[in-house]
ChimeraX commands (.cxc) that place a marker at each C-alpha (Angstrom):
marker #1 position 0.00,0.00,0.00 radius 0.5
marker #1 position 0.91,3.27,-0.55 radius 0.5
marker #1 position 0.29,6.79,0.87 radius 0.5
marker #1 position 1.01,10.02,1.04 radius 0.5
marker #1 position 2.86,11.43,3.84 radius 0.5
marker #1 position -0.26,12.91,5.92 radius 0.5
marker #1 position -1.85,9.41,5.02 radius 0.5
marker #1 position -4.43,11.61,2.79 radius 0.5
marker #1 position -4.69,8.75,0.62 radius 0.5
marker #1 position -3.85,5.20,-0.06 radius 0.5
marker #1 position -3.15,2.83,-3.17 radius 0.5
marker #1 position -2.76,-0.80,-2.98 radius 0.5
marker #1 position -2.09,-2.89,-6.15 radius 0.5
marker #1 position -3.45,-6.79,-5.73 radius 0.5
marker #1 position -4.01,-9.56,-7.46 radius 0.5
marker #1 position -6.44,-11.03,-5.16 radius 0.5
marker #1 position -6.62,-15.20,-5.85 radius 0.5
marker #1 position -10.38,-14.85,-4.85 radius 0.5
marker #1 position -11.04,-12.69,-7.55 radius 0.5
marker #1 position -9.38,-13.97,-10.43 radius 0.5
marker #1 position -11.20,-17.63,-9.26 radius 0.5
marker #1 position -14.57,-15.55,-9.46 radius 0.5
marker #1 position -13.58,-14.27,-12.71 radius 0.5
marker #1 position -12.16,-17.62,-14.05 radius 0.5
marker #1 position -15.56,-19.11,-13.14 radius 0.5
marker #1 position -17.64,-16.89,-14.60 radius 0.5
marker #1 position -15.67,-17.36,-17.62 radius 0.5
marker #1 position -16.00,-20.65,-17.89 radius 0.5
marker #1 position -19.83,-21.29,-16.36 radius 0.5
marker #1 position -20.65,-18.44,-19.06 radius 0.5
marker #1 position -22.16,-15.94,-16.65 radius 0.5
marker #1 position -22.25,-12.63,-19.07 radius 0.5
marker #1 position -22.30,-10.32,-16.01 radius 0.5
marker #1 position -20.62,-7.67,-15.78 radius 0.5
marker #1 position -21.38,-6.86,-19.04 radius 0.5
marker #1 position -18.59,-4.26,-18.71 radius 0.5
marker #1 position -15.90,-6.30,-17.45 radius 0.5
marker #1 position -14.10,-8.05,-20.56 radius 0.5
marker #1 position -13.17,-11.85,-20.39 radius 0.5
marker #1 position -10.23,-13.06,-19.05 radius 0.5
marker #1 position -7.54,-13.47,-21.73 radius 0.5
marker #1 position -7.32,-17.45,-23.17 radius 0.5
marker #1 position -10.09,-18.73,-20.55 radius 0.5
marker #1 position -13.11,-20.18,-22.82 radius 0.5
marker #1 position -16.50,-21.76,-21.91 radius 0.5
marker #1 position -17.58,-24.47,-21.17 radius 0.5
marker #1 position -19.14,-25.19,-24.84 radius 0.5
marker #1 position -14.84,-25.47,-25.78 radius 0.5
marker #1 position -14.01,-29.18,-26.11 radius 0.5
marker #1 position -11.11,-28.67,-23.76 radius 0.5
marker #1 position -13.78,-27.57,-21.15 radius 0.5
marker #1 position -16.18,-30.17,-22.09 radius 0.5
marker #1 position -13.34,-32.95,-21.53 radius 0.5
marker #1 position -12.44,-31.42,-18.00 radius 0.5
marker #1 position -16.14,-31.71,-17.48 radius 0.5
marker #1 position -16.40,-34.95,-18.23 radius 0.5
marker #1 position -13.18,-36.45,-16.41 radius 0.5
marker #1 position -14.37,-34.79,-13.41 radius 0.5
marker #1 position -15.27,-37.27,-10.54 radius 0.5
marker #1 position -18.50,-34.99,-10.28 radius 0.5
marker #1 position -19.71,-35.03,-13.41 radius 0.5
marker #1 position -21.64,-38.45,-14.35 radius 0.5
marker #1 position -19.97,-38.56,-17.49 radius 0.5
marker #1 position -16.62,-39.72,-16.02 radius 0.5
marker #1 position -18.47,-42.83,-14.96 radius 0.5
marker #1 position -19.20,-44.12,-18.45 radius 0.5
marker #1 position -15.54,-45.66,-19.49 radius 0.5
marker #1 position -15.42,-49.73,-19.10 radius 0.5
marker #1 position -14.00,-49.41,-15.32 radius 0.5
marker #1 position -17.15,-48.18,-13.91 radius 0.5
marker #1 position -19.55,-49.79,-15.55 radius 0.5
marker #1 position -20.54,-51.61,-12.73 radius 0.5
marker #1 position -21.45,-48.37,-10.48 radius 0.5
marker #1 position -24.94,-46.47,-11.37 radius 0.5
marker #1 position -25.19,-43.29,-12.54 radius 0.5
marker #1 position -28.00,-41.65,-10.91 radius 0.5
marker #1 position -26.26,-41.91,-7.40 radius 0.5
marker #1 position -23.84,-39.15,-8.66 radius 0.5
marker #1 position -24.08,-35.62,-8.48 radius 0.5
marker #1 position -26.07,-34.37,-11.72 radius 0.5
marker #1 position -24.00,-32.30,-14.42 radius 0.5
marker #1 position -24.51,-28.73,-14.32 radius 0.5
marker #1 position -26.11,-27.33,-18.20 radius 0.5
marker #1 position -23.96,-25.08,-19.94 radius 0.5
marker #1 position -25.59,-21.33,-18.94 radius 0.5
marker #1 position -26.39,-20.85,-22.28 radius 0.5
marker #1 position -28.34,-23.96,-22.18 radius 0.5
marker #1 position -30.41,-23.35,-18.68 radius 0.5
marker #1 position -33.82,-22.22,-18.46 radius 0.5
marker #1 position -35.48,-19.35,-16.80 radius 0.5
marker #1 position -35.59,-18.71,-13.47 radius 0.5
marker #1 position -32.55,-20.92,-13.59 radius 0.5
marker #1 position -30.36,-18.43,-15.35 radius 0.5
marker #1 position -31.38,-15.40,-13.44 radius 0.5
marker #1 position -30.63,-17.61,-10.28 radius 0.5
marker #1 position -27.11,-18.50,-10.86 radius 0.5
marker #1 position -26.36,-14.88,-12.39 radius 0.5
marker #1 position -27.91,-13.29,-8.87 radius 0.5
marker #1 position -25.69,-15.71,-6.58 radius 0.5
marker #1 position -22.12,-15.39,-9.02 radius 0.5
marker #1 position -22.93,-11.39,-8.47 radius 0.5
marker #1 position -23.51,-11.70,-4.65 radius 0.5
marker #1 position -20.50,-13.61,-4.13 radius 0.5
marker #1 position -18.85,-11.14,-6.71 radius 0.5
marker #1 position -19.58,-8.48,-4.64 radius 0.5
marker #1 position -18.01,-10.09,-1.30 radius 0.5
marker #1 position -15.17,-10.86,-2.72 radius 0.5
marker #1 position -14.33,-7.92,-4.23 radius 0.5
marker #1 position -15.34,-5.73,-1.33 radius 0.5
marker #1 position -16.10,-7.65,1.27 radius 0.5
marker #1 position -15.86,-5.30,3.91 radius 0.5
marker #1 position -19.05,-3.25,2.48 radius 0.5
marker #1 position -21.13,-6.73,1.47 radius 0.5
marker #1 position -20.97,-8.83,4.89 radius 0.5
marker #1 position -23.30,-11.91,4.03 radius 0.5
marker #1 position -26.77,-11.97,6.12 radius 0.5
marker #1 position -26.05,-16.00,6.90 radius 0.5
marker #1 position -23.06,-17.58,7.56 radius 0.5
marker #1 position -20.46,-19.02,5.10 radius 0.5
marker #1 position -19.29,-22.09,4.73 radius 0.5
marker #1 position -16.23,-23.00,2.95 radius 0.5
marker #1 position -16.78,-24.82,-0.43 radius 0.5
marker #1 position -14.80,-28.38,-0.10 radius 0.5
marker #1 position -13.33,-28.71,-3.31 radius 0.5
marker #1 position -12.16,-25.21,-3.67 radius 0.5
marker #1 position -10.03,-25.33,-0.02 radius 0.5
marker #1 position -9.94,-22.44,1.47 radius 0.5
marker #1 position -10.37,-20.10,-1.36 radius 0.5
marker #1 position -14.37,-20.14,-1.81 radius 0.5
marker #1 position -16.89,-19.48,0.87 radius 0.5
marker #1 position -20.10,-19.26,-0.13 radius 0.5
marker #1 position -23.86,-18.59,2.36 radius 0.5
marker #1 position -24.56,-21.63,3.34 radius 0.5
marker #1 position -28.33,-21.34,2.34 radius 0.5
marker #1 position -28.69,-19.24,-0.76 radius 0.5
marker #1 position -26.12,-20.32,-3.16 radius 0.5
marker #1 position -26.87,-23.88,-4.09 radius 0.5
marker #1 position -26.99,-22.94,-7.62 radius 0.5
marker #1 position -23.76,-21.70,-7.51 radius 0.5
marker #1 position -21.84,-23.98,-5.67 radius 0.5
marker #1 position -23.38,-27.00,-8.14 radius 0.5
marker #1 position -22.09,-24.97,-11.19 radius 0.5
marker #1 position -18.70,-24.34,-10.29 radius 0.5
marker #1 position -17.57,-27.34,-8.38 radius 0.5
marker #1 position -16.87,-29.57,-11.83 radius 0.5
marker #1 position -14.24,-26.56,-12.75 radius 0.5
marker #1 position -12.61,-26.89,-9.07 radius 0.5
marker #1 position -9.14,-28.58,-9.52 radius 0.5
marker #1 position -8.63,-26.38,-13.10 radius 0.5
marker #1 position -10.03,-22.85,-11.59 radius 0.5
marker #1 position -7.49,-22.88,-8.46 radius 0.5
marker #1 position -4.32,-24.40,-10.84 radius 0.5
marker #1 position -5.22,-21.71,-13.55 radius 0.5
marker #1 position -5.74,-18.77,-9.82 radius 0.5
marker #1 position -2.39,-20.26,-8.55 radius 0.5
marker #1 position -0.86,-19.40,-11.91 radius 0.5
marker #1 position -1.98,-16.21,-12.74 radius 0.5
marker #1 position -1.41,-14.90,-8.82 radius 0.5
marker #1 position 2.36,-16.48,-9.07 radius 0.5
marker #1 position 2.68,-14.65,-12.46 radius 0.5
marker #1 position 1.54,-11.15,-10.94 radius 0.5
marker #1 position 3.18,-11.08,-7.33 radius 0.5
marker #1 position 6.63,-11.25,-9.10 radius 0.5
marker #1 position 5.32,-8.59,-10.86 radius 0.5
marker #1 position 4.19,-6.66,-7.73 radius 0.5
marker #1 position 7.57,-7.55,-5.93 radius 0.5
marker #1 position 9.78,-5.43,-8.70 radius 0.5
marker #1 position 10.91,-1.51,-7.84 radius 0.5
marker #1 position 7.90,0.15,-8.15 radius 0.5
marker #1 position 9.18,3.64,-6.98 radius 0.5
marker #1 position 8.48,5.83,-10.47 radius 0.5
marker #1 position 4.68,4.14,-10.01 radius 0.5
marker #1 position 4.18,5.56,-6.54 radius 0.5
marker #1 position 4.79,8.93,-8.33 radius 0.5
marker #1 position 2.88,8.20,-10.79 radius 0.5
marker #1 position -0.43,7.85,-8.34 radius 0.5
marker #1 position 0.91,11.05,-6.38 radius 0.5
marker #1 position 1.35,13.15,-9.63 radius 0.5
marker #1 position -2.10,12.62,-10.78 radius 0.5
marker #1 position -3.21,13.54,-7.00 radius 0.5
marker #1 position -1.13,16.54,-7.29 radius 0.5
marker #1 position -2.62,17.33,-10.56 radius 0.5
marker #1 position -5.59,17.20,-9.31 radius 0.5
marker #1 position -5.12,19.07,-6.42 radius 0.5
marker #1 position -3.79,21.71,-8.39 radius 0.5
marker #1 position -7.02,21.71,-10.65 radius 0.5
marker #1 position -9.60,22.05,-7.98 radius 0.5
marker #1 position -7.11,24.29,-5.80 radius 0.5
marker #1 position -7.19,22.30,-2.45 radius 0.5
marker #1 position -5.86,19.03,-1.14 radius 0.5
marker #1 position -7.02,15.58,-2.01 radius 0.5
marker #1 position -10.07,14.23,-0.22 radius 0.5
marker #1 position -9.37,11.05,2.10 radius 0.5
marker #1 position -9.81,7.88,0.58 radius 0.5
marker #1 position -8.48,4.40,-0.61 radius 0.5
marker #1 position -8.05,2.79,-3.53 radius 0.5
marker #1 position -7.24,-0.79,-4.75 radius 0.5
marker #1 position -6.15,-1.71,-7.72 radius 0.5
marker #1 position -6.68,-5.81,-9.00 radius 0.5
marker #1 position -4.34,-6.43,-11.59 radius 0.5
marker #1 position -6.09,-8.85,-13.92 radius 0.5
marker #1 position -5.15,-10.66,-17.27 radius 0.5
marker #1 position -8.33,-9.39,-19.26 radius 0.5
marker #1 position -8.43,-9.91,-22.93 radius 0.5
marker #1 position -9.46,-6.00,-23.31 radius 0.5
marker #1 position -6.66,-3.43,-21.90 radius 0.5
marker #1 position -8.03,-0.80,-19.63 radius 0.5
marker #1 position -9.21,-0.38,-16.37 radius 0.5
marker #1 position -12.89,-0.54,-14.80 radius 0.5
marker #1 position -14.61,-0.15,-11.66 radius 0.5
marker #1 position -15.50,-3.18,-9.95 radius 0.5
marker #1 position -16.51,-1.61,-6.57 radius 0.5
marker #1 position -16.73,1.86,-4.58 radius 0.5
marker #1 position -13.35,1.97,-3.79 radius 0.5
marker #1 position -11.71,-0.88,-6.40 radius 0.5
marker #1 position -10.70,-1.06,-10.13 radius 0.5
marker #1 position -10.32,-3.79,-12.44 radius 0.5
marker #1 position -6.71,-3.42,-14.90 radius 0.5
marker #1 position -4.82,-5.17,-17.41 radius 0.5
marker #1 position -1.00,-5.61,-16.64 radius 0.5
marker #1 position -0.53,-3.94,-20.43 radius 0.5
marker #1 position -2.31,-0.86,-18.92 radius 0.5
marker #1 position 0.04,-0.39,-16.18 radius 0.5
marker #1 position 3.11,-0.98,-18.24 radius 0.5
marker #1 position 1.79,1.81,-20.57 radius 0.5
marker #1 position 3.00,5.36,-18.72 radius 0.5
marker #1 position 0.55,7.51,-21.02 radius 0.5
marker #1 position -2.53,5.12,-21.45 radius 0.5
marker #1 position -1.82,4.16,-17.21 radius 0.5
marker #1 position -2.13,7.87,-16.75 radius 0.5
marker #1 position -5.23,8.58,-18.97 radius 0.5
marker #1 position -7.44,5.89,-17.39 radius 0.5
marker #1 position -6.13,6.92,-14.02 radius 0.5
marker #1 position -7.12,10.34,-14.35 radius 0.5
marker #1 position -10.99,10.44,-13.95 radius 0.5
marker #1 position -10.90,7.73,-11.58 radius 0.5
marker #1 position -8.52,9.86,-9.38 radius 0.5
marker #1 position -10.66,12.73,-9.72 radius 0.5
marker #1 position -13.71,10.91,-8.58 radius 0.5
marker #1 position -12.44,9.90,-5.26 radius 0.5
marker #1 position -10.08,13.11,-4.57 radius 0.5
marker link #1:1,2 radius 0.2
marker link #1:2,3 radius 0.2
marker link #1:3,4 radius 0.2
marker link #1:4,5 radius 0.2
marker link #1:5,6 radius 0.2
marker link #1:6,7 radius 0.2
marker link #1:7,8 radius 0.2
marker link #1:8,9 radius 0.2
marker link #1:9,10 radius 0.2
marker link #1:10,11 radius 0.2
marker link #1:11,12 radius 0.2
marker link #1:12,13 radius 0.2
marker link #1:13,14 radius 0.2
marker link #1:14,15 radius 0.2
marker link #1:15,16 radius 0.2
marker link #1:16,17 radius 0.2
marker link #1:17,18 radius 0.2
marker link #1:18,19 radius 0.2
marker link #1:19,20 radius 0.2
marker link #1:20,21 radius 0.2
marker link #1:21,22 radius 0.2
marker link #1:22,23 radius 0.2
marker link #1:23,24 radius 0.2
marker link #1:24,25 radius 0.2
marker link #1:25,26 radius 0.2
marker link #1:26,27 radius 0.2
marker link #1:27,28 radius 0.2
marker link #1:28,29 radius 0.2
marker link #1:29,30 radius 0.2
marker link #1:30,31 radius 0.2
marker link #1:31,32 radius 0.2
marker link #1:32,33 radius 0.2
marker link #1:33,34 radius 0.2
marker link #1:34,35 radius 0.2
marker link #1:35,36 radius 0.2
marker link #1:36,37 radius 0.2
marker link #1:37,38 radius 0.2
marker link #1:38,39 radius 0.2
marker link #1:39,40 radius 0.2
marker link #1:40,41 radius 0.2
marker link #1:41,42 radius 0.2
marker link #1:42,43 radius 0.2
marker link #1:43,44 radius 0.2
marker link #1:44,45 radius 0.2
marker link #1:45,46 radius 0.2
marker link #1:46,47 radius 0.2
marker link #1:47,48 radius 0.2
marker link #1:48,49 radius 0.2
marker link #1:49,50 radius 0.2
marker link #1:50,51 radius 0.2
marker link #1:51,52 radius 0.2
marker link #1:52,53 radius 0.2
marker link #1:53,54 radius 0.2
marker link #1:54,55 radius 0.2
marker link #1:55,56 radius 0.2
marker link #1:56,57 radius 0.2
marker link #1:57,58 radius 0.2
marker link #1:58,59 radius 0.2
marker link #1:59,60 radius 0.2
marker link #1:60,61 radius 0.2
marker link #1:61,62 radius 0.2
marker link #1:62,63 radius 0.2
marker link #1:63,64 radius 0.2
marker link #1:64,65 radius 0.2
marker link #1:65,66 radius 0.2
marker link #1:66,67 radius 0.2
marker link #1:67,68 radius 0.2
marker link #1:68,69 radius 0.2
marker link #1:69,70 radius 0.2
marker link #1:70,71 radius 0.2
marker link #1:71,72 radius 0.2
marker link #1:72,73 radius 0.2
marker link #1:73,74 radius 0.2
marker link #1:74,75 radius 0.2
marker link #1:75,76 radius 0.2
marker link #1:76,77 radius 0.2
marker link #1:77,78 radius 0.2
marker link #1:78,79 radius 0.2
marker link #1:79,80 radius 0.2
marker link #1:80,81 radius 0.2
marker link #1:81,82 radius 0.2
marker link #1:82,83 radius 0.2
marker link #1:83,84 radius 0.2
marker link #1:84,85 radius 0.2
marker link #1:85,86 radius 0.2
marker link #1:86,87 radius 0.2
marker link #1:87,88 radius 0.2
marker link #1:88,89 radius 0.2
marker link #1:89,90 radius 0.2
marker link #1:90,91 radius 0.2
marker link #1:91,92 radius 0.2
marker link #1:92,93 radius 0.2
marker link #1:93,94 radius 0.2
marker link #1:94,95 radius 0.2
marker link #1:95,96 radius 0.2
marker link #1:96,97 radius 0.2
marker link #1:97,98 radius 0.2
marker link #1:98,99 radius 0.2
marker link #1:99,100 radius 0.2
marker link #1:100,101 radius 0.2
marker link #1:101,102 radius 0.2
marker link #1:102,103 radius 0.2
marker link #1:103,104 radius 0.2
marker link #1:104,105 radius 0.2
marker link #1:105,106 radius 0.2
marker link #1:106,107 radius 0.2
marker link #1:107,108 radius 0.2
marker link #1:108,109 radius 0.2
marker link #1:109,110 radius 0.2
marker link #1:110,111 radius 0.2
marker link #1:111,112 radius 0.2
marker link #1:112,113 radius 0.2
marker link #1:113,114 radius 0.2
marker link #1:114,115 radius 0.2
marker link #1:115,116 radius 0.2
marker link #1:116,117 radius 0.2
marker link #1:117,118 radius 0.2
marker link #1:118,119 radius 0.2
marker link #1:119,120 radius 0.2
marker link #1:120,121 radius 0.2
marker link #1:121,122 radius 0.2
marker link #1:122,123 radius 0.2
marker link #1:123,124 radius 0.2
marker link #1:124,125 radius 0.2
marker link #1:125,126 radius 0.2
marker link #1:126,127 radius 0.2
marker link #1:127,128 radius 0.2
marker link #1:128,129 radius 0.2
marker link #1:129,130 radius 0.2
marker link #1:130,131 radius 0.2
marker link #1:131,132 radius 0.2
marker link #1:132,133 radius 0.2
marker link #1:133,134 radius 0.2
marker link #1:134,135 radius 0.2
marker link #1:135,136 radius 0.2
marker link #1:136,137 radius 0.2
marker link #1:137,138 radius 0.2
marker link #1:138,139 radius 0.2
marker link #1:139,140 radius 0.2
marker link #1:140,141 radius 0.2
marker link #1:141,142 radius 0.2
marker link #1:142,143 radius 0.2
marker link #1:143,144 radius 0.2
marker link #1:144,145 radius 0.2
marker link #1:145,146 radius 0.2
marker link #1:146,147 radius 0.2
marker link #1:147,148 radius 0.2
marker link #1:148,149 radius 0.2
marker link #1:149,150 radius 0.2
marker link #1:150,151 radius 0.2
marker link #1:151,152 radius 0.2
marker link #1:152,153 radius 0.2
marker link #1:153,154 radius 0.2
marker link #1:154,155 radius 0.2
marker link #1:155,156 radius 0.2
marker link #1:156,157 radius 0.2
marker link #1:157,158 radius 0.2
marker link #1:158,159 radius 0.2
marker link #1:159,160 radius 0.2
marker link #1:160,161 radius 0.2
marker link #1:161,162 radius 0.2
marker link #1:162,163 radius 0.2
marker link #1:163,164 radius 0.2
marker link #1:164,165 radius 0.2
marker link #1:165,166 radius 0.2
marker link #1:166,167 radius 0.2
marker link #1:167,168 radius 0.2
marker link #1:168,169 radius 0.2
marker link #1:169,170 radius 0.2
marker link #1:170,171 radius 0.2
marker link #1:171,172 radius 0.2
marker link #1:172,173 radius 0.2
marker link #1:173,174 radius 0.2
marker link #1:174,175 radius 0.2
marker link #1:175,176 radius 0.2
marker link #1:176,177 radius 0.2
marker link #1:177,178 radius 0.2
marker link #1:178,179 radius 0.2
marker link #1:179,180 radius 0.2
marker link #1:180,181 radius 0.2
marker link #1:181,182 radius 0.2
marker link #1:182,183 radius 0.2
marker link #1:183,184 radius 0.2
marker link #1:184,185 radius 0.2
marker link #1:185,186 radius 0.2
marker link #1:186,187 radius 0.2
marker link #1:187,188 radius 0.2
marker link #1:188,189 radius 0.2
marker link #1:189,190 radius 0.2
marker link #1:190,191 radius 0.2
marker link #1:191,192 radius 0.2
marker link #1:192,193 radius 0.2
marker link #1:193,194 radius 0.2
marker link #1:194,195 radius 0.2
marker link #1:195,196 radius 0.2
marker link #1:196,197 radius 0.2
marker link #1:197,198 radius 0.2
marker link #1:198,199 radius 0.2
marker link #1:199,200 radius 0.2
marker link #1:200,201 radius 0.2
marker link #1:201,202 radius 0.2
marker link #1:202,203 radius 0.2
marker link #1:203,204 radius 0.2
marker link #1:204,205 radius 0.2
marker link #1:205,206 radius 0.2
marker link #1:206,207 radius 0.2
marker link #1:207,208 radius 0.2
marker link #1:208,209 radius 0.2
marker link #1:209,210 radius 0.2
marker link #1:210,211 radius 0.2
marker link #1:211,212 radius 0.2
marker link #1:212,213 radius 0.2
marker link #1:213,214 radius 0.2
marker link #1:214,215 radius 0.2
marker link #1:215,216 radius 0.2
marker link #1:216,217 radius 0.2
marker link #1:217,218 radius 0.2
marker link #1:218,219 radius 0.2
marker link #1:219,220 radius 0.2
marker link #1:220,221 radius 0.2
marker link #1:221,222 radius 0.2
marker link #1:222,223 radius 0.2
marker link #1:223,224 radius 0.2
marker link #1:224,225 radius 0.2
marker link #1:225,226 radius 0.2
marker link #1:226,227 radius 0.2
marker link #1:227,228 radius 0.2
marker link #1:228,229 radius 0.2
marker link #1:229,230 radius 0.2
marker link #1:230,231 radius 0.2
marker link #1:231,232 radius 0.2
marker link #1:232,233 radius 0.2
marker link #1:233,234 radius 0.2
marker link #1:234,235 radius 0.2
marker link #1:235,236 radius 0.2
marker link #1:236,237 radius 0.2
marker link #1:237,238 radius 0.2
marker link #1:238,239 radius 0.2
marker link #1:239,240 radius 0.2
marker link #1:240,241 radius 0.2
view
């Protein structure tokens, strides 16, 4: 995190495992909310055959059951398979969109969206996904299947950006306090309090979007761009300051 001297501000750059699971779900389920949010870069749906083959070697997904060595066990005392989203009906879809955006919401901010019931850790995801434990049955069916791939493909991209986050980041810091100072120079006093956090996130679309009250969404080719880094920056900074 970073500050300014008289802690009038804060910035903290992340690259929160929670989130990019959310994300990597949503990707693959095919939940189309937030419309503004971009894809993740090289995640597809589920309708991809590589999907459809983790789908189907998963020990939740009755499908795995069909190959000669488990012929002898019955199908219908497994877990059902989860439809493709694109494939469920209404209320169905509206269901799972409403819980993927509730969790969404906690685990971006969870501070300011504290759940009503209490949470209970989803098994297959260790420690990474807790989810009401009345509320989000819909949820928790449709992303189990993608467990083991969503926390490898988490693990990865987190590894990937917290060597990124671990290099001299000195000229950034001044980046964040020049566009305060700019704007304190255009409005003529000093910066209001408040804190930001950035999630650095492999999207497919470079730029950066809100994603909460206090939290943007943006692409590591952003943030290696001085002049773009600056311009997308700039009205956010003068929201909060």
């Amino acid at each position: 995190m970073w500050g300014s001297g008289a802690a009038w501000w804060s910035v903290r750059e992340e690259a929160s495992r929670q989130v990019l699971l959310a994300l990597y779900l949503r990707d693959r389920i095919g939940i189309e909310a937030p419309v503004e949010l971009p894809r993740l870069q090289g995640v597809i749906g589920v309708a991809d055959g590589t999907a459809l083959r983790e789908l189907r070697h998963s020990p939740h997904h009755p499908l795995a059951l069909h190959g000669p060595h488990h012929a002898a066990e019955a199908p219908e005392a497994q877990p059902a398979a989860p439809l493709p989203f694109e494939l469920m009906a209404e209320p169905a879809r509206s269901r799972l969109e409403t819980q993927w955006l509730l969790w969404w919401a906690t685990t971006v901010e969870p501070e300011r969206f504290p759940s009503p019931v209490p949470l209970e850790l989803a098994p297959a995801f260790g420690d990474l996904v807790a989810l009401p434990v009345r509320g989000a049955e819909l949820l928790l069916e449709a992303i189990t299947p993608y467990a083991e791939a969503a926390v490898a493909w988490s693990d990865a991209a987190a590894r990937r950006f917290a060597d990124y986050q671990h290099e001299p980041r000195g000229s950034l810091k001044l980046a964040y306090a020049g566009l305060i100072a700019e704007n304190e120079r255009m409005h003529g006093r000093r910066a209001r309090v408040f804190e930001l956090t950035v999630q650095l996130l492999p999207l497919a679309a470079s730029g950066a979007w809100w994603i909460g009250r206090n939290t943007v969404a943006m692409t590591d080719t952003l943030r290696r761009d001085p002049i773009g880094f600056s311009d997308a920056l700039r009205p956010i900074i003068a929201e909060l300051a």
